[in-house]
BAROKE-210337 format. One record per residue (C-alpha): x negated, z, y negated. Coordinates in steps of 0.001 Angstrom, whole numbers, padded with zeros to 6 digits, always signed. Each point is the difference from the previous one (the first is absolute). Example, Ala and Ser with C-alpha at 12.3 -4.5 7.8 and 13.67 -1.06 7.14 Angstrom:
REM BAROKE-210337
-012300+007800+004500;-001370-000660-003440;
REM end
This chain:
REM BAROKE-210337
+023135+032907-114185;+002076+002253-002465;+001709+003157+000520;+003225+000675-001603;+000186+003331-001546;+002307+002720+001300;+002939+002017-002217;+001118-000372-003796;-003571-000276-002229;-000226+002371-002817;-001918-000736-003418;-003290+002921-000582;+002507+001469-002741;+002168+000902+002726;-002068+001547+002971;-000686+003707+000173;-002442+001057-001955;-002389+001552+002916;+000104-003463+001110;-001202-001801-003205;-003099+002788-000516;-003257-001669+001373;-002274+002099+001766;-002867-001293-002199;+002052+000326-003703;+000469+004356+000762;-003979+000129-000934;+000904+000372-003568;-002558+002944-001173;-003337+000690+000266;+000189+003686+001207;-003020+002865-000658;+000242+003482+001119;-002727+003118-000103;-002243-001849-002336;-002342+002375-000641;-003463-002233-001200;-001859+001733-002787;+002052+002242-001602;+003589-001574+001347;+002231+003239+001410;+001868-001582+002792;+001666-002961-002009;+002681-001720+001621;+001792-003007-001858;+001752-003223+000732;-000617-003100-001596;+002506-003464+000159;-002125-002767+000924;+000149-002939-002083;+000736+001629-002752;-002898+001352-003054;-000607+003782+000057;-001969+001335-002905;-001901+003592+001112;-000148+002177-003410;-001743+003574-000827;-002612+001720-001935;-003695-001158+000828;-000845+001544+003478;+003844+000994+001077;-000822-002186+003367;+001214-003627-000823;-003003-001964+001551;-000108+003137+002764;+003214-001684+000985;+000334-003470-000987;-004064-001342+000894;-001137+002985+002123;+002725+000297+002388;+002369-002899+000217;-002601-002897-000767;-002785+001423+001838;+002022+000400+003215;+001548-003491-000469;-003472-001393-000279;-001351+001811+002943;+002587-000500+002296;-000852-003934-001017;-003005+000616+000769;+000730+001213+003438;+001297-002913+000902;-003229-001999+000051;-002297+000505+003545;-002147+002577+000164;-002538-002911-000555;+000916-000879-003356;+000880+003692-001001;-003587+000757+000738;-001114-001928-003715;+002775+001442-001458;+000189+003387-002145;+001954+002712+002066;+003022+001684-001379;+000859+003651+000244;+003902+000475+001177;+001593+001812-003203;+001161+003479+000025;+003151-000706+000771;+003318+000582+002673;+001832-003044+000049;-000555-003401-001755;+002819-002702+001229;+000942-003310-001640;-003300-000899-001478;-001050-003850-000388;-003182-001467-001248;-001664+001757-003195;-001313-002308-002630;-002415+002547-002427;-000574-001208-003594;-001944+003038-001474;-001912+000557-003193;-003375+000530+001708;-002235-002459-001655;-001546-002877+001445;-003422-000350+001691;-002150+000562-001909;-001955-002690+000566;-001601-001730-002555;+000758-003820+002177;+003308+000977+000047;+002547-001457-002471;+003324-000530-000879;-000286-003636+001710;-001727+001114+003103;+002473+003082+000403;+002957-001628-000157;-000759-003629+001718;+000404-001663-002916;-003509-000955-000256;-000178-001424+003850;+002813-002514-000461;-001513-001086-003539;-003616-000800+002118;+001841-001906+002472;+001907-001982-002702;-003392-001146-002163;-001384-000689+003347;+002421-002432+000664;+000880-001240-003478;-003201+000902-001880;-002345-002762-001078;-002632-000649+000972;+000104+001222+003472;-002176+003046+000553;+000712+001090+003209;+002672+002306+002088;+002031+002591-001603;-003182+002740+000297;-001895-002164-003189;+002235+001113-002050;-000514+004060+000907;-002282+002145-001912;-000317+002251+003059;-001751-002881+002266;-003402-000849-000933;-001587-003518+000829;-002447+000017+002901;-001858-002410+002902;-001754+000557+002873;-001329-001603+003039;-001491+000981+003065;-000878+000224+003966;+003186+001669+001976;-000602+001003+003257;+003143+000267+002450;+000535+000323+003617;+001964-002934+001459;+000598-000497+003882;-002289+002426+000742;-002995-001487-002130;-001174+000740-003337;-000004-002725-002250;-000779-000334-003863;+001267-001755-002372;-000658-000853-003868;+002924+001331-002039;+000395-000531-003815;+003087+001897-002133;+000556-000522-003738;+002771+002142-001844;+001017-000868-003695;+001311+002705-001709;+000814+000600-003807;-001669+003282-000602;-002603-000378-003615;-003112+001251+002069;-001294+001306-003530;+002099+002962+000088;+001414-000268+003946;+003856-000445-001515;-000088+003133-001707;+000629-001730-003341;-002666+002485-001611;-003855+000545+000278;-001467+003402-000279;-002787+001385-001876;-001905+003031+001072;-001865+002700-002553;-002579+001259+001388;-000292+003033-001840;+003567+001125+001131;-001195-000095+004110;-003347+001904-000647;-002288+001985-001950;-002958-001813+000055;-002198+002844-001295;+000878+001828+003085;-000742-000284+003774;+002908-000303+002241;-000527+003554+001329;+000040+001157-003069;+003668-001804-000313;-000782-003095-001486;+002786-001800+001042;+003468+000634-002281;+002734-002157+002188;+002972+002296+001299;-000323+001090+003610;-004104-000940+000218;-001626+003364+000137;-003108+000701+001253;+001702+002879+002128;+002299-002500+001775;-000269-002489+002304;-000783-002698-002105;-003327+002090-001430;-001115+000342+003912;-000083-003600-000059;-001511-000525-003230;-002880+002574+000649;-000564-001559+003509;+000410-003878-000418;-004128+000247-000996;+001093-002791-002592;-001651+002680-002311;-001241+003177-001394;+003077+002168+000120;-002367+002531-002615;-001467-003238-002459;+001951-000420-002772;+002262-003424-000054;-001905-000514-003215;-003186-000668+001830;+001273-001718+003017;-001362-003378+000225;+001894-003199+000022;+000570-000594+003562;+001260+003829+000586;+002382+000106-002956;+001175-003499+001462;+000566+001862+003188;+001696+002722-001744;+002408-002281-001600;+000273-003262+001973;-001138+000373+002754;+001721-001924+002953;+001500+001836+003152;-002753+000945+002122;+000014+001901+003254;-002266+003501-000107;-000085+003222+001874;+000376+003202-001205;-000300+003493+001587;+000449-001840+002928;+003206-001811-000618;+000498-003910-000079;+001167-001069-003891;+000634-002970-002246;-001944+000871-003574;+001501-001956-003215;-001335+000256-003948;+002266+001286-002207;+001978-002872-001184;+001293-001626+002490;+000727+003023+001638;+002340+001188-003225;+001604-003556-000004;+000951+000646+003557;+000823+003678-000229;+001515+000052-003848;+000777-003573-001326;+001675-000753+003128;+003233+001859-001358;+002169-001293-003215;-001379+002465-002507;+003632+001368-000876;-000266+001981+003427;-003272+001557-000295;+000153+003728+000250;-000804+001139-003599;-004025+000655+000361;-000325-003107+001537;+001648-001801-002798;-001841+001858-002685;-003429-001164+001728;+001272-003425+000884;+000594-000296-003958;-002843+001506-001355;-002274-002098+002503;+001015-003467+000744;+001123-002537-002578;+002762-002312+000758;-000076-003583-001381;+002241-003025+000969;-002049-002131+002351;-001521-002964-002161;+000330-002461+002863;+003380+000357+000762;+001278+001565-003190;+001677+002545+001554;+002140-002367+002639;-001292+001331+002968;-000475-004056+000845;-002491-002034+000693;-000842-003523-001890;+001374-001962+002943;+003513+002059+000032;+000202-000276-003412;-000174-003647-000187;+002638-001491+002435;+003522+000328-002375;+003543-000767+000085;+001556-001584-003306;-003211+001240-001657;+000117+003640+000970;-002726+001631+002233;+001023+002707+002813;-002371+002468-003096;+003097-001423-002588;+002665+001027+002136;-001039+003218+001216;-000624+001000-003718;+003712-001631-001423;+002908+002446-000228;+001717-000169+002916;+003148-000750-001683;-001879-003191-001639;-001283-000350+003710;+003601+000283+001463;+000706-003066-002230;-002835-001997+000637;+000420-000117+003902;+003413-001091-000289;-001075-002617-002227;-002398-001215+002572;+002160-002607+002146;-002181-000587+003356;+002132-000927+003395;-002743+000644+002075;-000315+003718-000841;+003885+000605-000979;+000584+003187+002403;-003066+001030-001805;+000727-000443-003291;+003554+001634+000949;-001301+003634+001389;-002587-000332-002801;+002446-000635-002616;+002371+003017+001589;-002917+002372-000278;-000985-000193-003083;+003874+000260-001367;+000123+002837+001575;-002940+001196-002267;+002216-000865-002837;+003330+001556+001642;-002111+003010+000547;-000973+000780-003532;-003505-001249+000790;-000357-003557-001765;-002600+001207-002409;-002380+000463+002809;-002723-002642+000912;-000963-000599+003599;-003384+001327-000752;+000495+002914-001087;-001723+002465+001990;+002250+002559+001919;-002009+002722-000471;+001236-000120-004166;+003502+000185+000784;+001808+003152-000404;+002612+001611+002644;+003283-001753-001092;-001861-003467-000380;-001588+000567+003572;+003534+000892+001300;+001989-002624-001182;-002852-002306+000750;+000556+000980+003692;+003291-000459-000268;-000509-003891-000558;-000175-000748+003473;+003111+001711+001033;+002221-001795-002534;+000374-003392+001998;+000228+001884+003353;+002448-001162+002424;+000032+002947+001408;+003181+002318+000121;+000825+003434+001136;-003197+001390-000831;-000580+003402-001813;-002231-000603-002835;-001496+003323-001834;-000729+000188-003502;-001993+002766-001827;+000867-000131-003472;+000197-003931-000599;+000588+000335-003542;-003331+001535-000693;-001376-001579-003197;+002790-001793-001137;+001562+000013-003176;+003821+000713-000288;+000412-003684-000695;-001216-001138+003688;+001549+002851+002039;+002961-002220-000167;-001812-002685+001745;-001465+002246+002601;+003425+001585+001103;+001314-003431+000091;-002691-000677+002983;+000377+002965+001578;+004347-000851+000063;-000999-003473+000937;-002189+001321+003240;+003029+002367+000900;+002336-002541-000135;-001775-002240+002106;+000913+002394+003017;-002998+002745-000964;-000301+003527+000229;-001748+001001-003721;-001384+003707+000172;-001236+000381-003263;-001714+003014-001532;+000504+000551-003723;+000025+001535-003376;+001558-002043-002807;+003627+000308-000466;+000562-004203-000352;-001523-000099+003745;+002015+002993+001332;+003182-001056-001516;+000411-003107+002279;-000346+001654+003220;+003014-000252+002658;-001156+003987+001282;-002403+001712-001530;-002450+003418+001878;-000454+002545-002255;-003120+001950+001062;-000680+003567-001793;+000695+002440-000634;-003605+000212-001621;-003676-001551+000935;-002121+001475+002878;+001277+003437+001992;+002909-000333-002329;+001144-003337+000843;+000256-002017+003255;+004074+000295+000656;+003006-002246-001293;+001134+001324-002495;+002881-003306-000270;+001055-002809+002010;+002735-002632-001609;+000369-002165-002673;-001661-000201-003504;+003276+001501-001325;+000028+002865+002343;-003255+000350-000903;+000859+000321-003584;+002316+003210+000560;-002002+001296+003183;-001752+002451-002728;-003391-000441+001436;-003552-000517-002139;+000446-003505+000131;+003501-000315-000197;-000006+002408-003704;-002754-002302-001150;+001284-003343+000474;+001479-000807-002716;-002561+001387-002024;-000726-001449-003307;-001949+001101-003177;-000180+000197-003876;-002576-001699-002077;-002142+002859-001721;+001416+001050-003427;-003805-000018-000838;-003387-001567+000787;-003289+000743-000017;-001877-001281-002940;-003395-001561+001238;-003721+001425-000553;-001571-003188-000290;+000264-003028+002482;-001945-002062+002545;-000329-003096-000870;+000024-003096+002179;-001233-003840-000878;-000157-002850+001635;+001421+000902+002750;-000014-002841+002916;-000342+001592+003437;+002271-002374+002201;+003440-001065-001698;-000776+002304-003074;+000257-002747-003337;-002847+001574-001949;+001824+003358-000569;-000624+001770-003027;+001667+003369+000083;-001081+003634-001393;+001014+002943+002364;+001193+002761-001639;-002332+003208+001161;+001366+003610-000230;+003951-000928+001677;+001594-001510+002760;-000231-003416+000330;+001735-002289+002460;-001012-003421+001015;+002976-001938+001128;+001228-003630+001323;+001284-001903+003016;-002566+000078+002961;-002853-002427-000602;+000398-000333-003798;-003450+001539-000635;+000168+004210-000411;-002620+000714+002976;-001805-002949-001547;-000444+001653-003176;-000381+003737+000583;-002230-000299+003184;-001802-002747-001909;-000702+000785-003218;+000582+003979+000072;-000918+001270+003003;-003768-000074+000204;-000381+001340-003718;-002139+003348+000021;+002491+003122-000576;+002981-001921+002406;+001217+001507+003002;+001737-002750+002149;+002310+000905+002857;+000843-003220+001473;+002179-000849+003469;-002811-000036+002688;+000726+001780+003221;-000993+003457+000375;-003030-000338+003013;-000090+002722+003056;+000439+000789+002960;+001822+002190+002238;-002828+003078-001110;+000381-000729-003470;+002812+002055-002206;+000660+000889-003400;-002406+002777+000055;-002928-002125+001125;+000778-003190-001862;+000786+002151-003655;-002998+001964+000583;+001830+003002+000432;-001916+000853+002649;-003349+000543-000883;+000490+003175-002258;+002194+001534+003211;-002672-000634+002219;-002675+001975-002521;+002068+002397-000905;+000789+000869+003609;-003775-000431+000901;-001041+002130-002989;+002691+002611+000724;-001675-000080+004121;-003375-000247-000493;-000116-003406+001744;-000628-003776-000524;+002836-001777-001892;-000605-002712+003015;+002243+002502+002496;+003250-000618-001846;+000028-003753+000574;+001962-001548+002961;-001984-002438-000279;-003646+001098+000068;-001328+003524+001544;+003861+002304-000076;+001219-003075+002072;+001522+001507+003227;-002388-001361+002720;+002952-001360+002687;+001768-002152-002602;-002972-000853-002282;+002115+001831-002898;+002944-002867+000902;+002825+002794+000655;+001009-002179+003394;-001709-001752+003118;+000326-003629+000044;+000647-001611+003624;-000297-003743+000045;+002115-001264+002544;-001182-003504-000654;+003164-003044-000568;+002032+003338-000065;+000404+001815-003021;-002279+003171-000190;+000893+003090+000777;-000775+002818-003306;+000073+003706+001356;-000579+003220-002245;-003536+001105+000881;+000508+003037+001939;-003199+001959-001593;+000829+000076-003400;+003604-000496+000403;-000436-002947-002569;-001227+001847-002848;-003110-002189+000406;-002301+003305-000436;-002751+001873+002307;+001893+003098+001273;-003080+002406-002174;+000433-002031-002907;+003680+001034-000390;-001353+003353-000089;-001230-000072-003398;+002211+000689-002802;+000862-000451-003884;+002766+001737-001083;+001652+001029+003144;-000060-003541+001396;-002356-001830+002036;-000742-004107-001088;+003477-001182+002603;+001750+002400-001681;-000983-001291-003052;+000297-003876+000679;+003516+000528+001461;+001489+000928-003529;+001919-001874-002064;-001728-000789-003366;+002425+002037-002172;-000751+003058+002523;-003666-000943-000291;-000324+000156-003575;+001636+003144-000324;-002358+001261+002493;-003287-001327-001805;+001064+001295-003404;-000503+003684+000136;-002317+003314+002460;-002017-000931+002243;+000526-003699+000728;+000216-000913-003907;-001901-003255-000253;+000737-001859-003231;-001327-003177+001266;+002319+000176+002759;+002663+001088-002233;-000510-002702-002631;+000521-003157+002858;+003149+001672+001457;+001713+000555-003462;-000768-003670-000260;+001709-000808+003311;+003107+002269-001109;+000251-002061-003058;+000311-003052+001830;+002918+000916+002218;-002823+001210+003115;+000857+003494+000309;+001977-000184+003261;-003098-001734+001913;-002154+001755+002385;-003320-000045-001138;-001451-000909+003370;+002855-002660+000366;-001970-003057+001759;+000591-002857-002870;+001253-002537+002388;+003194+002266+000085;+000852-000521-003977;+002269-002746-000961;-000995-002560-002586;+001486+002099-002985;-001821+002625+000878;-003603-001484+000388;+000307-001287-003307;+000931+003142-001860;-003023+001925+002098;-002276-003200-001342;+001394+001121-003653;-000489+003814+000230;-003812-000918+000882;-000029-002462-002646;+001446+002488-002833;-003388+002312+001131;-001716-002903-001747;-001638+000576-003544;+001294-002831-001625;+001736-000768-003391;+002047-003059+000945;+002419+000312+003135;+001223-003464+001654;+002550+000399+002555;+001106-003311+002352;+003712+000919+000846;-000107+003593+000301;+003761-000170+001132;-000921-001979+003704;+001762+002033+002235;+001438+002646-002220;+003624+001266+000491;+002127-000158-002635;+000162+004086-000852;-003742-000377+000347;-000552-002856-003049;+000793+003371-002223;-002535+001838+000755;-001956-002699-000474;+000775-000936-003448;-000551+003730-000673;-003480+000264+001736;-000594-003878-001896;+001023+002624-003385;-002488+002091+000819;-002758-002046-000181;+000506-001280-003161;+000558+003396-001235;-003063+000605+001413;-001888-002227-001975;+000091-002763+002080;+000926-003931-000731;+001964-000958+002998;+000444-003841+000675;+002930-000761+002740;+000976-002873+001756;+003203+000251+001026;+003641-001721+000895;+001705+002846+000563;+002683+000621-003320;-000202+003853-000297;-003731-000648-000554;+000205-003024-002774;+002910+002439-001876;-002496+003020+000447;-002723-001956-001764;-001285+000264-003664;-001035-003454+000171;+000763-002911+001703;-002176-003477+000822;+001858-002865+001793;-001395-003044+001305;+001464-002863+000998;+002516-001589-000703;-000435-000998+003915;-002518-000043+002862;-003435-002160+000333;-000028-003061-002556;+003408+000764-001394;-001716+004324-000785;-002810+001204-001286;+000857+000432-003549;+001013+002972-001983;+003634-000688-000685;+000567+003936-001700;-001373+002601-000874;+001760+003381-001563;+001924+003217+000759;+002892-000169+003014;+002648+000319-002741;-001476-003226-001603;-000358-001859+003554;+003777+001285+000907;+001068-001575-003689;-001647-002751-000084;+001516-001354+003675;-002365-003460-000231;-001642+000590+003356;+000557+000933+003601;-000973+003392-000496;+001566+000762-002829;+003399-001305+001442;-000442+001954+003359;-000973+003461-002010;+002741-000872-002130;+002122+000322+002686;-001628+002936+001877;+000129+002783-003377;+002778+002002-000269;+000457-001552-003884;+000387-003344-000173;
REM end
């Protein structure tokens, strides 16, 4: 049946406009009001979906306050909230943000620069699924035939068993013989580590002492501890003979012994010797992440070696033999995955083409990424921030998805000039494909392709957390704020350089794509390392320089701590407060801790009460007895200088030092780390600021000012400008000046062109990244670099300097 239409049609140019207007095409913006997370002072902004947004300011002004505390965090909770209360129970519980109204949000997507796990099975393959399809293909194509996908994992060991099962079945038990085999591809030598370990003895004891005398020299094992109580009462042993005259069985269970249930003081325990109870506790983490002690001990006391039966594949025999066109699952893991990329889609199999297909997308999207000089293998634990960004970024790239916000912190993070081009292309590419981009960033190239751009400010901590602009990157240009005046920054090259003292010199250098580098660094100036990401610079500094005697390396690792760990606690500041206040009282230094004997009893020295409300996020309330200065009521009674130790903690570090430089409360030691913290941009933090309120920027410069404490006569710095504003890479290159002036030789790695022009010296590798780097293509002052033009860098600096 049809129905004939009514009256004179009209064509959708014609009709009114309030009739054209879907109800679901007026949700244009996403809309935030009274932000006020961390240090945010009632921020209210709108931003145009589907369109990229860059968020700008100094170092702390609020950026990730807003963009990852607040929007993405209440996008992701109120996803979560829409699981049962069954399935929110296994999953971590959000806090609501401090805000009034959040309207037109749509699913968050976070790609941040936190590292990846840590752990040391984890690689670039298993991270990214790259290594999963690749199992499934050489257990289809691979001959011979091994087995199922799991033969060709390092992280699945081989195993049988067989035995009665008993079972209840209509209302009778019955048993049964059951058998189960598993083949897996893990090298049982090493357990797919890749790496066996060697212990020295003399670096986990004393062995002409007892062990209440404090034999034992691992981190954490004190006799005074818990660990001692279970040493001394295990009865494995004389806790008062010397190790020296134990007898074989006892130093065996000392060392080896297997876990073995005992009771002691009354309690129910499982004792373990010492070595496989540090390969649990210690080697169980990729040694990049180990706190700093830990590492020290870790190096001093074990010995890593490649594993002779595997030869460092991870594989066993059995995975290693089954191949496709001659390569082993070992070969392919271990190829360049731009060699890789070009392999699989060489490999012409029906059976497996959908396979082959997603394979074949993933790992072009390694090479589209800036990534192709990776291998599969390479252990994620080694890669630094930008690498483990963009490498998250891989599986977003082929996404069907649309209308999703994704959030960037600082994607171009360890690239050179050279592949920022690339990396805006992706992010214009994600935006165009009907995405909201919220990016947060520092380098001019990123900023300048924004559609709006957030300018937080007007400075970092109490002095920042409002917008200070809201437009385009022209407005921007002429709004007159910090970041507005700076950029379009660019410098000189020095009239003069430094001359060197002498020079370190470097041969043979072949840690992983390095050619057999020869190369002298000069000592006594600035030198920069330079070249596109993956042509070899971490390679060569971290591997040949790094561990020399006299050479203070301050690398990318994450700062560690918690919510009761601040800059006063993790710099050391601390401990000279807490005797000088104890000295000054009369009582034990232990008082002015929040976390040992001062701690205020209701709170445990937190500053709030916890409630946990279960699926629900928890509820965090200021502890009503010490009003959440974390401190016994009678401790606050005792002073130094007119303040009591909340006083004290609750002042910013430029107040501090001031305060610890002169009458009563002059404590140089005190003084000296807070004049460090000043020099590195700090002095607006509060020194009892918890650390998991300081952006990325500003963990890294609070890593340096411990760092420049150091006695050391080389300095190495790994990208000192991650996270720096653009007024801030000044007072950098002046506080860079100052060590050299000092003294010091300081080595940089570095993209960023204010640095390279800064430099005396200049090394750049290349000419690209993996097979095609690793080579020393020049070597000279910036001037020469800038005239010379014959690489990347020099072309990209060339175009950065004010002179041409």
């Amino acid at each position: 049946m049809s129905i004939a239409s009514t009256g004179t049609s009209t064509s959708p140019s014609e009709k009114p406009e309030r009739e054209q207007a879907h109800p679901a095409d007026t949700h244009e913006l996403i809309r935030v009001q009274g932000a006020r997370e961390n240090n945010l002072k009632d921020v209210s902004v709108e931003l145009p979906k589907r369109r990229l947004t860059v968020f700008t300011g100094v170092s702390g002004s609020g950026k990730s306050s807003l963009v990852f505390a607040t929007i993405a965090a209440e996008s992701q909770r109120m996803i979560n909230e829409t699981y049962s209360a069954f399935v929110q129970g296994f999953m971590p519980t959000l806090a609501r943000p401090d805000v009034d109204v959040l309207e037109g949000l749509t699913t968050a997507i976070i790609v941040d620069q936190e590292r990846l796990g840590a752990n040391p099975r984890s690689t670039v393959g298993t991270v990214t699924d790259a290594n999963a399809m690749l199992r499934i293909v050489f257990s289809r194509l691979g001959r011979p035939h091994i087995g199922s996908p799991q033969a060709f994992s390092f992280n699945v060991a081989s195993m049988s068993g067989a035995g009665a099962v008993t079972m209840e079945r209509a209302g009778t038990t019955v048993k049964e013989r059951r058998e189960f085999s598993v083949t897996g591809g893990m090298c049982l030598r090493c357990e797919g580590l890749g790496s066996v370990t060697d212990f020295d003895l003399s670096a986990l004891y004393d062995e002409n002492l007892s062990l209440n005398q404090g034999a034992l020299t691992i981190p954490g094992y004190s006799m005074d501890g818990w660990y001692g109580r279970i040493f001394r009462g295990s009865g494995f042993f004389d806790p008062d003979r010397p190790i020296r005259d134990f007898t074989k069985k006892q130093l065996h269970d000392l060392l080896h012994k297997e876990p073995t249930k005992i009771k002691v003081d009354g309690i129910n325990i499982t004792y373990e010797g010492l070595i496989p109870k540090i390969q649990k506790s210690f080697l169980s983490k990729d040694k990049e992440a180990m706190q700093p002690h830990i590492r020290a001990f870790v190096e001093r006391a074990i010995t890593f070696s490649t594993c002779p039966e595997c030869g460092g594949t991870r594989l066993s025999e059995l995975a290693r033999s089954s191949k496709i066109k001659g390569l082993s699952i070992a070969d392919a893991c271990a190829m360049q995955i731009s060699d890789l990329a070009q392999w699989v889609r060489e490999l012409d199999e029906p059976t497996v083409a959908p396979l082959l297909k997603s394979l074949s997308e993933t790992l072009d999207s390694f090479v589209e990424i800036g990534l192709g000089y990776l291998s599969l293998d390479r252990s994620s634990g080694t890669l630094s921030g930008g690498e483990a960004q963009r490498t998250k970024m891989i599986r977003h790239l082929g996404s069907s998805l649309t209308d999703v916000t994704y959030v960037f912190d600082e994607p171009t993070i360890g690239l050179h000039p050279h592949d920022i081009q690339r990396m805006n292309e992706l992010l214009l590419q994600l935006r165009d494909k009907g995405n909201t981009v919220l990016v947060v960033e520092h380098k001019p190239e990123a900023i300048a392709i924004a559609d709006h751009v957030v300018d937080l400010g007007p400075g970092a901590g109490t002095a920042g957390g409002e917008v200070v602009f809201e437009g385009s990157v022209d407005g921007l240009r002429g709004s007159g704020t910090l970041t507005g005046r700076h950029l379009d920054d660019r410098v000189s090259v020095k009239d003069a350089v430094r001359r060197p003292s002498g020079a370190l010199e470097v041969r043979g250098a072949s840690t992983h794509n390095l050619q057999n580098v020869d190369v002298d660094i000069p000592l006594g100036v600035l030198t920069v390392i330079t070249g596109v990401a993956g042509s070899g610079k971490s390679s060569l500094i971290h591997g040949s320089v790094s561990r020399r005697d006299g050479v203070v390396s301050i690398d990318q690792g994450a700062i560690k701590g918690s919510r009761r760990s601040n800059p006063a606690t993790y710099t050391g500041l601390l401990e000279p407060i807490r005797k000088a206040f104890a000295k000054a009282n009369g009582v034990k230094p232990a008082l002015f801790s929040a976390n040992s004997e001062g701690a205020c009893p209701a709170c445990k020295g937190a500053g709030v009460i916890y409630t946990d409300l279960g699926m629900m996020a928890g509820v965090e309330t200021t502890c009503e007895e010490c009003g959440g200065n974390r401190f016994q009521a009678e401790v606050l009674e005792y002073k130094l200088g007119g303040r009591d130790i909340s006083e004290v903690l609750a002042m910013p570090v430029t107040q501090a030092a001031s305060f610890f430089s002169e009458g009563e409360a002059r404590i140089p030691a005190a003084h000296a780390i807070l004049q460090r913290l000043v020099d590195v941009g700090l002095g607006y933090l509060t020194i009892g600021q918890p650390l998991t309120t300081l952006s990325g920027g500003e963990r890294q410069r609070l890593k340096l000012a411990v760092h420049m404490g150091e006695k050391g006569a080389v300095y190495v710095l790994d990208e000192p400008t991650t996270g720096l504003h653009l007024a801030d890479v000044e007072n950098l290159l002046g506080l860079l000046d100052r060590l050299v002036d000092s003294g010091r030789s300081v080595v940089v790695i570095e993209h960023h062109q204010a640095v390279m022009a800064h430099a005396d010296w200049i090394i750049d590798l290349g000419p690209g990244a993996g097979h095609d780097g690793g080579r020393v293509v020049f070597e000279g002052t910036p001037a020469a670099l800038i005239a010379d033009r014959s690489t990347l860098t020099g072309k990209h600096l060339a175009e950065y300097v004010k002179v041409a």
